[in-house]
N, C-alpha and C positions, 0 to 999 in steps of 0.2 A: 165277257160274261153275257148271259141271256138279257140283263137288264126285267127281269122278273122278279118279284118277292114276294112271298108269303102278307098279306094285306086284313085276314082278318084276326079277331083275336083266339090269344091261345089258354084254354080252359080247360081245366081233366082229361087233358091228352088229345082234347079235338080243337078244329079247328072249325070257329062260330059266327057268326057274323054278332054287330051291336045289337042288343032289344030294342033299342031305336031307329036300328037301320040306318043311322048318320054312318057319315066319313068324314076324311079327312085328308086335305091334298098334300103331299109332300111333295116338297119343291128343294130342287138343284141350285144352292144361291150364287152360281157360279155362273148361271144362266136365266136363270127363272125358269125355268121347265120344272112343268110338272114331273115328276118321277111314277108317282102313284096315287091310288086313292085309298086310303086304310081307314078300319072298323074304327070306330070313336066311341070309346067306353064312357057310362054313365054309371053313374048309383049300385043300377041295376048289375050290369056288368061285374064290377068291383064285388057285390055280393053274390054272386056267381062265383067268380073265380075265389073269392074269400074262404066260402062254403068248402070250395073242392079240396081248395089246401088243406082245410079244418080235417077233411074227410079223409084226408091223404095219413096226416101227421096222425089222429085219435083211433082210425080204424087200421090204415094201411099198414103195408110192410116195412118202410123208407126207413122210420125212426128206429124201428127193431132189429133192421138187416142186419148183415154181418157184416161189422166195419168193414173188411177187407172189402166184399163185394161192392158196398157201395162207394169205394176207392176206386174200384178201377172201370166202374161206371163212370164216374168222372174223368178218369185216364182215357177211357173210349172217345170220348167228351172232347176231352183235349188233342187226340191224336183226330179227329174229323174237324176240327176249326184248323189245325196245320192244313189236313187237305183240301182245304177250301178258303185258304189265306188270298187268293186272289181275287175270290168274289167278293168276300169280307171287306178286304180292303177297299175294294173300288165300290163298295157299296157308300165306306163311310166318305170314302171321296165325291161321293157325288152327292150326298144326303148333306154334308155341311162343308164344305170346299175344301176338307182340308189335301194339301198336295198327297201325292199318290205314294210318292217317295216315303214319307211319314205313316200313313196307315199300311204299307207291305214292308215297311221296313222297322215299322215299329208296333204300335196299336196290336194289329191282329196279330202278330206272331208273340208280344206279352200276354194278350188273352189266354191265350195257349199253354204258355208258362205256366198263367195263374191256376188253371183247371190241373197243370199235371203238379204242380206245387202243393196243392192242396187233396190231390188226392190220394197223398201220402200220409194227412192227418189224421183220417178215421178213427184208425187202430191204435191212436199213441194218445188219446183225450182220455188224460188218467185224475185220478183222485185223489184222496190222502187218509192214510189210515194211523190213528195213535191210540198203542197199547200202554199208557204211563201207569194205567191203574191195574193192578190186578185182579179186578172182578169187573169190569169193564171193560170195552171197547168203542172209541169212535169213529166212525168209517165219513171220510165225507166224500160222496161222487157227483161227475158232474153227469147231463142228461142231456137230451133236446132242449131247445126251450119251448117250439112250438110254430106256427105260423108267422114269417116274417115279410114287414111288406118294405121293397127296397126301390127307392125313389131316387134315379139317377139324373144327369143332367147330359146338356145334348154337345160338351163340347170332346169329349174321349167316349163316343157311345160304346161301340164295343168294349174295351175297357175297363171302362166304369161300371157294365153288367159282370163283368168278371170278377172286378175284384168285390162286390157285392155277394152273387150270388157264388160264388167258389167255397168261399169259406162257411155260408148259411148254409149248404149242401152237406159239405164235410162233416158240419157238427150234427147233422140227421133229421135238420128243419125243411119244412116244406117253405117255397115260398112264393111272392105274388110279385112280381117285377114289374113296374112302371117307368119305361123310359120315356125322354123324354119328348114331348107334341112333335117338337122338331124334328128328332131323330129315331124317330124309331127299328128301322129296318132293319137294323143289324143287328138286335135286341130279338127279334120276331126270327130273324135266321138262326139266332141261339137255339129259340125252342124248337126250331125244325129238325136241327141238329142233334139237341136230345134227345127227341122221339125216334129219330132215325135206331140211337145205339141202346135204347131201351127203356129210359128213365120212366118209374111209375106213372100212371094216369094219376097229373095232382100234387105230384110233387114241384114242379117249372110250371107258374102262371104267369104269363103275359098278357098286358092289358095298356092298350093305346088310349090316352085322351089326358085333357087338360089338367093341371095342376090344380082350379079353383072347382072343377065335377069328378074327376075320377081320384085325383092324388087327395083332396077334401076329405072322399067318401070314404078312402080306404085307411088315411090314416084314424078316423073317428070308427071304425070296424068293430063290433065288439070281438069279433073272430082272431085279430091279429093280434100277437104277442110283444113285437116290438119293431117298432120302426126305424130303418135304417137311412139315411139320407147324405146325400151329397148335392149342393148349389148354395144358394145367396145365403146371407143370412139372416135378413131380414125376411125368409120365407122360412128360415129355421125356428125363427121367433113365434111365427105364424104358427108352424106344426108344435112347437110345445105348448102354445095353448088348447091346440085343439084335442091331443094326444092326453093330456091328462085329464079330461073326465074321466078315462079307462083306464089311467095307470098305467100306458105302456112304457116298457123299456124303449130309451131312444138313443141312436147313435148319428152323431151330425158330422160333419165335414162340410164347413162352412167359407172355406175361400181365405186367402191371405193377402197380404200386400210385403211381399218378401224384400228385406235389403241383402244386399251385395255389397260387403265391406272391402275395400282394398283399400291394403296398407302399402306402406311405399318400396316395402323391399320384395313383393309381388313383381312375377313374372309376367308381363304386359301380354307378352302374344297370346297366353293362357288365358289369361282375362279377358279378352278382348273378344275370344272365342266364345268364354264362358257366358258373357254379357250379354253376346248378340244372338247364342241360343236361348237362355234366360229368358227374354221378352220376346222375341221374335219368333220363335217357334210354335207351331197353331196360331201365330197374330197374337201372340199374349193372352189368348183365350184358354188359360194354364192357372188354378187355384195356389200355386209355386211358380207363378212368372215372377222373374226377377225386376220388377217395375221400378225399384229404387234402387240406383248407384249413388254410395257416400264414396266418396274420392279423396282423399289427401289432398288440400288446395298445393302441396306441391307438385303433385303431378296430375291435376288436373286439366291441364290443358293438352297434354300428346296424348293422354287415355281418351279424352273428347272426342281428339280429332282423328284419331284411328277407329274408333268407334264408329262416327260419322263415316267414315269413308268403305271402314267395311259394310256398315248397313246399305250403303247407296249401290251396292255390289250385288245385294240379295236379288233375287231373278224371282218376279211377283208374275202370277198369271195363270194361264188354264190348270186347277188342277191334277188335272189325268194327265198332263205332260209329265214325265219322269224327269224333268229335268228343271222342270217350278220347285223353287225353294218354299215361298210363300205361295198362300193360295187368297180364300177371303175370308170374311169373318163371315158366322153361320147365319144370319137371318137380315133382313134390310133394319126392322126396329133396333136389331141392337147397331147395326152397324151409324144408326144416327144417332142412340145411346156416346158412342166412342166420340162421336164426332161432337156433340154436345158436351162433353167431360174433356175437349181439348182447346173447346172455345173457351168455357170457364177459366181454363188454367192462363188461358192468353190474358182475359180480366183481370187475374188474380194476381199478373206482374211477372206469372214465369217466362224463358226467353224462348219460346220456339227457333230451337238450331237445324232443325231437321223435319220437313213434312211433305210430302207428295203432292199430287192432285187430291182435292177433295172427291166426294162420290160424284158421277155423274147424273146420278137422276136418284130420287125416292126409293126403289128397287134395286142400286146398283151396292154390292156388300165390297168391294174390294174399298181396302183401307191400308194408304202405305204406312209403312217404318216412321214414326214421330220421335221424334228426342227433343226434349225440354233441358235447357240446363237453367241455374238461380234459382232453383225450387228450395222451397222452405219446408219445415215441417208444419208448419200452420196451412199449409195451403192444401187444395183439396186433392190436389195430385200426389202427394206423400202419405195421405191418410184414407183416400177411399178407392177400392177393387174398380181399377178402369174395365179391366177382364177386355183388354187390346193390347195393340201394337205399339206402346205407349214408353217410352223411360222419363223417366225423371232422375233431373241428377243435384244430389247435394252434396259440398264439402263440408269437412271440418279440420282442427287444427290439431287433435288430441285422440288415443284411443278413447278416453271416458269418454269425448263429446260424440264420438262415431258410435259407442255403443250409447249412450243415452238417446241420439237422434234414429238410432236403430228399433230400441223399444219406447220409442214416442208413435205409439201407432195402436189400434184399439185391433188390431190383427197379430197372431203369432201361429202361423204355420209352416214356416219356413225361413233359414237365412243363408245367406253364401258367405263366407271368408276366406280371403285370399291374402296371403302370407307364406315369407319362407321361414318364418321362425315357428317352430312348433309348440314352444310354451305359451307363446302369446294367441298362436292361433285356439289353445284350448280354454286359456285364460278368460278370453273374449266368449267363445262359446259358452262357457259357464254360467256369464252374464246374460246371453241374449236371452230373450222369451219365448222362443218358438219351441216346438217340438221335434222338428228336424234340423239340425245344422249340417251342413257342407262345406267342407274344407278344400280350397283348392281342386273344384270340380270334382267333389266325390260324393253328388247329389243323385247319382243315377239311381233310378228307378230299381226294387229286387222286389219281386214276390211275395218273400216270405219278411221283407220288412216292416215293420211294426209304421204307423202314419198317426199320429199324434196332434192335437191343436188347442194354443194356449191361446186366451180372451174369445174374442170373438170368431176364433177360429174354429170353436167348435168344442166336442167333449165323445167320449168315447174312443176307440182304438180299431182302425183298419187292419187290417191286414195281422202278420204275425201269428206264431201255432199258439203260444200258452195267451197270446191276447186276442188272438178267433174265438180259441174255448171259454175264454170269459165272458166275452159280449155273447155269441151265440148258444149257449147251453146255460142254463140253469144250477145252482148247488144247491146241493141236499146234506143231511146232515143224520144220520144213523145212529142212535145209543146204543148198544146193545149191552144188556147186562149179565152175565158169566156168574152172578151172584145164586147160592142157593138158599139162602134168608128172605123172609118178605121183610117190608118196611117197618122201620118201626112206628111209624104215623100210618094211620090212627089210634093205632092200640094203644 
């Protein structure tokens, strides 16, 4: 690839520099090289692009088009991110380390999906009409909802612009997209991309800069109708207090600490697979990393030690090599974040079975494969998002005690169950609290899958057609009366 990118930000179709004139470096944590220097949105900014969306969705054409057209706007959409899956990809490979094999094997060509996925929706976002009465009718339809500002995080950037702004598109919302400090460059290639196949001036805003100046400013916006978000949760916390002075709709996706249940008449190799994609894959930098294995203390010692033996197998290293499994974790603060939440767990009594080199200097992100085993549920590695390369592993003696050590956790957005019995495996499900269960490795990612999050995992609905149309459209409610009498009040 050229190693170029589009660096400033994108506003009613143009491309602008900051009102400040700042930047912002983006750096390769795979190296520390600088990659680039991109516009750093402020206040200013933010109302800028606020403005254009506003101007987009109240004056323009976008909200009014003809479904179909702005379907297959999106379909254009989708087939120029397929042609450009190699840039894409090695973009996100070098903007957050992840291996190469992962973002062209997976990432950019789901983006892909989600845009041709979704721009099937248009035309089928239907209403409900009841004729019960015969001098009456109730029509009830759904709309736009209006301006939407959509705050991703920087560990799936392409991705996580997809599955955001796909579905805000679909339902005929203009919106304002802020990825994140870290990542943004793949984000900024989206809207290069739409301008390219036609998208209105106004409808796709991009805007580069910090979560506490630009993501602040935009979600307190009188302009924006509803905020969309995905990262910590404790910054979800943050955005719901700021977001209601204005009322706005909010949808969070706030991170989980996933268990992976195996029971003893589970299939080992399958598990073993399961497991050490689970946490290992992106470095557990996954909102659905599998961080907690419950194990049946009868077999937990050859699931341990197969585990162990295949993580030491994992091939960690440059990654633009196609042949790195692992790459690093995205930024140096977090990568000492990881490494501070594994010395704790040392204090807290758990047994480190498994850990690499530590970092080699302040700036160095690569962080090997860790497995802890003797974790407790009290302990801080069973109950708090490491968002790393991290396992933890607890037994129990009993289904209830693996499903109560399961929902002993202030997170439910995800769980694994492995089992060959099928009553039990739905049994167990029943009980868990997350919002996605997976049975015997049938966690993979769909498109048009509905994403879900119980406690602190969040609230609102990702993805899915009749759960897009919810969150992103509005309902309206139509009396219409058939009646040739007026009232009888106040006569």
């Amino acid at each position: 690839m050229t190693r170029s990118w589009p660096n400033q930000l994108f506003i009613n179709g143009e491309w602008v520099n900051s009102a400040s004139g700042k930047t912002w470096s983006v750096v390769n944590p795979a190296t520390g090289e600088t990659l680039t220097e991109v516009a750093l949105a402020d206040a200013v900014d933010v109302d800028r692009a606020v403005t254009a969306a506003r101007r987009a969705f109240d004056e323009g054409e976008w909200s009014k088009m003809d479904p179909l057209h702005r379907g297959r706007l999106l379909f254009r959409l989708a087939e120029r991110i397929r042609e450009s899956l190699d840039d894409l990809a090695m973009t996100d490979t070098l903007n957050i380390g992840k291996p190469i094999r992962d973002t062209l094997g997976w990432d950019a060509p789901v983006s892909a999906d989600l845009f041709e996925t979704y721009a099937g929706l248009p035309d089928k976002i239907h209403g409900k009409c009841f004729g019960t009465f015969s001098d009456n009718m109730m029509m009830q339809i759904r709309e736009p909802m209006g301006v939407i500002a959509a705050i991703v995080p920087w560990n799936y950037p392409l991705t996580n612009a997809a599955i955001k702004v796909a579905p805000i598109l679909a339902c005929g919302n203009t919106v304002v997209l802020k990825p994140s400090e870290v990542s943004p460059l793949s984000a900024l290639m989206l809207a290069q991309l739409a301008q390219e196949v036609g998208f209105p001036p106004g409808v796709i805003n991009v805007i580069h800069g910090t979560g506490a100046e630009a993501g602040n400013a935009l979600i307190k916006h009188p302009g924006v109708d509803k905020i969309a978000f995905t990262g910590r949760h404790e910054t979800g916390a943050q955005m719901l207090e700021a977001a209601k002075s204005g009322m706005k709709g909010v949808l969070m996706e706030l991170g989980g600490k996933t268990p992976s249940l195996v029971f003893p008449d589970a299939q080992l190799d399958n598990v073993v697979n399961g497991v050490i994609t689970g946490i290992f894959v992106n470095l557990g930098q996954v909102c659905v990393a599998g961080s907690r294995l419950l194990v049946h203390e009868s077999q937990h010692d050859e699931l341990l030690e197969r585990i162990i033996a295949k993580a030491k197998g994992l091939r960690q290293g440059d990654p633009t090599d196609p042949k790195t499994q692992i790459g690093c974790l995205a930024t140096p603060i977090h990568c000492q974040s990881v490494a501070k939440r594994v010395a704790r767990g040392k204090e807290e009594g758990a047994r480190c079975v498994l850990s690499g080199a530590p970092p080699k200097s302040p700036t160095d992100c690569f962080f090997a494969p860790t497995i802890f085993d003797g974790v407790t549920s009290d302990m801080s590695l069973a109950r708090e998002e490491v968002f790393g390369p991290v396992l933890s592993v607890l037994t129990y003696r009993t289904e209830d005690e693996a499903v109560r050590i399961a929902n002993d956790c202030d997170f439910g957005l995800m769980a694994n169950i492995w089992t060959a019995d099928g009553t039990r495996a739905l049994r167990v499900a029943r009980q868990i609290k997350a919002g996605k269960i997976a049975i015997n490795g049938g966690g993979a990612f769909r498109a048009s899958s509905p994403v879900y999050g119980y406690k602190l995992s969040g609230f609102g609905t990702e993805l899915g057609y009749d759960e897009a149309a919810h969150e992103y459209c509005n309902t309206k409610v139509i009396l219409y009366s058939m009646s040739t009498e007026k009232s009888l009040w106040p006569e």
